[in-house]
N, C-alpha and C positions, 0 to 999 in steps of 0.2 A: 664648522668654524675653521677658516685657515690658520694654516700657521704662523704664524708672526715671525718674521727673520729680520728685526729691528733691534737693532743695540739697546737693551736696556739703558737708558739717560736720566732715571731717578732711583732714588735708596729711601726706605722710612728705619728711623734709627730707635731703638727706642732707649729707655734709661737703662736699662740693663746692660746694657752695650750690644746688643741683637741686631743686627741686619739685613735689609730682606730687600734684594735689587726686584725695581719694575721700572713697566712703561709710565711715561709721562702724559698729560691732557690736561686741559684746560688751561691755566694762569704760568707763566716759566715762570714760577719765583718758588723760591722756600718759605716755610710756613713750619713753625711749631707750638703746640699744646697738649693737650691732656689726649689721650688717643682713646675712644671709648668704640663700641660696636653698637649694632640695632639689628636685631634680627627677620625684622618687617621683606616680607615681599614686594611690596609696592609702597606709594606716599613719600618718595626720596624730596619732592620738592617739598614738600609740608615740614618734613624732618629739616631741611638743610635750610629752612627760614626760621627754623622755633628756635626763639631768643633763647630758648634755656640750653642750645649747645654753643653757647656765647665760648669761643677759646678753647674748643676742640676740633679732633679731630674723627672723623665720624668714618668707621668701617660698616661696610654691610655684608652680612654673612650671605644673604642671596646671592644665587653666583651671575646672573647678568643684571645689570645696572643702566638707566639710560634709553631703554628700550623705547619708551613713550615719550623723547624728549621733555622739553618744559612748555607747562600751557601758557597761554596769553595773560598777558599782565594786567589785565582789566580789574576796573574798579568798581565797586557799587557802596552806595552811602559811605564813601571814601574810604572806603574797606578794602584790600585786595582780596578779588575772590579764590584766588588758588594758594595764595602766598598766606604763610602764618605771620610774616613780615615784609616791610618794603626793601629785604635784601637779603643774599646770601649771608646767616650767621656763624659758619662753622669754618673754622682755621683752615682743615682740608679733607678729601675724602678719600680714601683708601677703597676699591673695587676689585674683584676677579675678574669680571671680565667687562671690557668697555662693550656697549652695542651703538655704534658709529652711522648705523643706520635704522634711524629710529622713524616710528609711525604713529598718529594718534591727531585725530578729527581737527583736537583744538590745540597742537602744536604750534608754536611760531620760532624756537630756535632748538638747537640740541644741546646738552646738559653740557658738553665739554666749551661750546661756544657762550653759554650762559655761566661756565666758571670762570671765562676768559673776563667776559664784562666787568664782572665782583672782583677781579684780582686772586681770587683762590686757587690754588694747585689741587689734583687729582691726579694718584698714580692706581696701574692698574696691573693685572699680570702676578696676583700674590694670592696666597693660600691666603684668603679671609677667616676659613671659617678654623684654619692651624690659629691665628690670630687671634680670634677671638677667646678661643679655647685657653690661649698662654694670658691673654685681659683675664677673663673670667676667672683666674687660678690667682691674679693681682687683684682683687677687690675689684674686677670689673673696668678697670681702667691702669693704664702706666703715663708717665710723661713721653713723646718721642717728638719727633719731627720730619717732614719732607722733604731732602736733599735734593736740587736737581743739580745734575751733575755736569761741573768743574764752573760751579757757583763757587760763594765763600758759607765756611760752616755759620750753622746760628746755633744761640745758644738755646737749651732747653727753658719751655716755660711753663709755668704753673698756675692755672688760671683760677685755682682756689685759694690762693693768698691776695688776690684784687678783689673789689668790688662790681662784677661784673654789670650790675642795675644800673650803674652809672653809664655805662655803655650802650647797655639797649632799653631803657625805660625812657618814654616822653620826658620832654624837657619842661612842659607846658601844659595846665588843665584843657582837654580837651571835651566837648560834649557831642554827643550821637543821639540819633532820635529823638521823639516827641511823645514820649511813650505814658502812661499811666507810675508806671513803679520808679522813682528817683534811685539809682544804683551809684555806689560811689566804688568805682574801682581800680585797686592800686594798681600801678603798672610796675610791676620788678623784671617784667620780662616777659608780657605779655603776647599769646597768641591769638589771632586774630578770631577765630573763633569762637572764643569766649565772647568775642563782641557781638558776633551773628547770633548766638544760643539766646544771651539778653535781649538783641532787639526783636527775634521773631517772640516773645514774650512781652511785648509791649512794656517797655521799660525805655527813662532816658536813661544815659549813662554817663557819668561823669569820671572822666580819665585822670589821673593825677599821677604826678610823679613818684617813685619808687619811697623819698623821703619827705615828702610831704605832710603837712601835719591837718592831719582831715579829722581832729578831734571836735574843732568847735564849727563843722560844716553841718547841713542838715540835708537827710538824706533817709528813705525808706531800707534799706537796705547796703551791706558792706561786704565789699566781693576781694577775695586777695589773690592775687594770678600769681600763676609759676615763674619762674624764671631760674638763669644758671646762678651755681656759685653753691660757697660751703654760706648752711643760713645761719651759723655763729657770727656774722659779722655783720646782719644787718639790724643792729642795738636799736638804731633813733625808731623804726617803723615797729618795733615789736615793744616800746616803749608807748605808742600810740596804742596800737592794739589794744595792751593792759587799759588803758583808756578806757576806751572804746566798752571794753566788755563791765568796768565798773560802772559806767550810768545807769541812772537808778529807773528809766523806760531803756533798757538796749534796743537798740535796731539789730537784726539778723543777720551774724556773719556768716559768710563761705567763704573757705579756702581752699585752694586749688595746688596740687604738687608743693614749690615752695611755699605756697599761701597757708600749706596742711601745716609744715614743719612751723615756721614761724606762729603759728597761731599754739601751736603746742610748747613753744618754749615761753610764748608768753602767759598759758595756762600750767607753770612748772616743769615741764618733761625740758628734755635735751635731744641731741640729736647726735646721731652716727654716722661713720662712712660705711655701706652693705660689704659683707666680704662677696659676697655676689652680685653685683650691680641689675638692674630691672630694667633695659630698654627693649621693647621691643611692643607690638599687636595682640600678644597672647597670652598675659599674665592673669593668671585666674585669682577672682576674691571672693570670697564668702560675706555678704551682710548677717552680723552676728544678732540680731534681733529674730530675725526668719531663717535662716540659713538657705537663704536663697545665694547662686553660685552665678557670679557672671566675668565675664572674658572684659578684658581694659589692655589699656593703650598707655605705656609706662615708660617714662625716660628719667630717674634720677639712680643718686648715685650715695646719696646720705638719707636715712630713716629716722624716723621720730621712736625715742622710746618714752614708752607710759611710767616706766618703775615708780617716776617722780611725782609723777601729775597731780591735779588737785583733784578731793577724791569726787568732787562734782563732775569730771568727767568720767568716760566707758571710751574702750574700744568700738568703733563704728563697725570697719570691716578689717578684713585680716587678709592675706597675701598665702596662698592656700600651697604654696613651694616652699615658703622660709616660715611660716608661720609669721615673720614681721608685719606690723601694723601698718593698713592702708589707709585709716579714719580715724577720727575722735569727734564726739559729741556731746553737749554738756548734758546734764541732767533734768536742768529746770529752767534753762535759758535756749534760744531760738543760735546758739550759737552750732558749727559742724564743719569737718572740711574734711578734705580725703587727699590720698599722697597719689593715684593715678588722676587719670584726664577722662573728665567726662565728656570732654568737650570732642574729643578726638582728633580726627582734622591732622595726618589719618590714625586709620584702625577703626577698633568697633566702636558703633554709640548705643550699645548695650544701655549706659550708664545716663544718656541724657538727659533722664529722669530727674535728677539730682539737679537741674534748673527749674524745674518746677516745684520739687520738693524747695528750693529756696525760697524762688516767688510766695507761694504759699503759706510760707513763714511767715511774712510781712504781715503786722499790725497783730503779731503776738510776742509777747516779752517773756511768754513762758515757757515750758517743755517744749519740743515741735513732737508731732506728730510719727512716730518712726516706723509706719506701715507704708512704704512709700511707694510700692508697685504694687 
């Protein structure tokens, strides 16, 4: 690697008053939110399109970034195939090291030329993984911002007092495939992937918006996607939920990251900020039925706790570094959702299982089944 003999021309500030000079790329503008890390080696494009880092800023502790540019922006059944969304969702990114000459079959632009497009800033040249270390000792995130320099300051922001759903959930019912299984699923911040998992499952899928009231809709099956944000503030959708789960045939819910949380406050529990935050490829859980052990794909920042719950639910799985809960499942109802990604996209798909254990639910109102591999 050369040596860089270029004027550092950006600063990331954080709330504490911390300052750390680097190089600039991608978009010349300032940009501030919530500054979180991801420890992933690869999937920077999968990560930097999931709605769920709506109003952040996203460090990665790997130390070169960029290597593989960004793949082609192709579509199938109106789906992007590489993209968890139709655009850069993350305030800004923070890297060690830029790799400016990047390789890979299905390339069409490079990361810093694709930050440029989105408007997002990317500074580079900074202990990431010091960074992360000083997050991880804050509950896994601080507020800060990306100065480029001899701009005007911005002010700090805080993307867990908004509604971030309103931001990146459909505006509009949307329907996919032709499938056998009618899926109704919320979008609070949906990954694209979840759409692929349902349709190679022969299901149609009907998309609705984050507030929607999909109570008197009819439908085989009720899917609840992740998305960012603290889930105390989405009242109206977890008002439906409770719904949802009182008719007297239920249909089959999953929930997904926020779909877990939300579904858990609508079954009594509440929820937390982790003093350790979970982003990353390699968070290990345990399914507490079998105690079978497998590796997930984790990006939040608030957990469900059970103390409250109604006593018809259980712990599903558990989170095998904090002991905090990864899952909840009812006892005698087709209801269950987990706080990691099954879906992946990227990371492991250990887990993918957990769309079929869903399908398979369908056209029972009772227990499911919890032998699931």
């Amino acid at each position: 690697m050369k040596k860089n003999n270029r004027r550092r021309n950006a600063m990331l500030i954080l709330e504490d008053g911390t300052r750390y000079e680097a190089y600039h790329f991608g978009a010349p503008v300032s940009s501030s939110g919530e500054v979180v890390f991801n420890t992933a080696m690869t999937g920077y494009t999968e990560s930097m399109t999931d709605p769920s880092y709506k109003g952040q800023i996203l460090t990665y502790t790997y130390p070169i970034i960029g290597n593989y540019g960004i793949p082609s922006p192709s579509s199938k059944e109106s789906i992007q195939e590489f993209y968890e969304s139709d655009k850069v969702q993350v305030s800004g990114l923070i890297i060690s090291y830029y790799s400016n000459r990047p390789y890979h079959w299905n390339m069409y632009t490079t990361l810093s030329d694709w930050l440029k497009e989105n408007g997002i800033p990317g500074i580079y040249g900074i202990d990431t993984r010091f960074i992360a270390k000083k997050l991880r000792n804050k509950g896994g995130s601080m507020l800060g911002k990306i100065l480029i320099m001899e701009q005007e300051d911005i002010p700090f922001y805080d993307p867990n007092q908004d509604n971030l759903s309103k931001k990146v959930s459909t505006y509009k019912k949307i329907i996919y495939g032709n499938g056998k299984y009618k899926i109704l699923l919320v979008d609070f911040g949906l990954k694209n992937n979840i759409l692929r998992c349902l349709l190679r499952r022969n299901c149609t899928i009907i998309r609705v918006p984050w507030d929607y009231d999909f109570t008197k809709e009819e439908y085989d099956g009720l899917v609840l996607s992740n998305g960012p944000g603290n889930p105390k503030i989405y009242e109206k959708p977890i008002s439906y939920i409770r719904m949802a789960m009182k008719k007297e045939r239920p249909r089959p819910i999953f929930g997904i990251c926020l779909g877990n949380q939300l579904l858990g406050i609508a079954a009594g529990g509440y929820t937390y900020k982790l003093q350790y935050a979970h982003r990353g490829h390699n968070q290990p859980v345990v399914f507490l039925e079998t105690g079978q052990n497998f590796i997930t794909s984790q990006n939040h920042g608030y957990v469900l706790d059970t103390t409250n719950i109604s006593r018809e639910w259980k712990m599903f799985f558990k989170n095998l570094n904090d002991n905090t809960c990864e899952g909840i499942i009812h006892d005698c109802k087709p209801f269950f959702s987990v706080q990691f990604h099954p879906e992946a996209s990227s990371g492991p798909t250990d887990t993918e299982f957990l769309f079929d254990f869903f399908i398979n639910s369908i056209g029972s109102s009772r227990k499911l089944i919890t032998k699931i591999v």
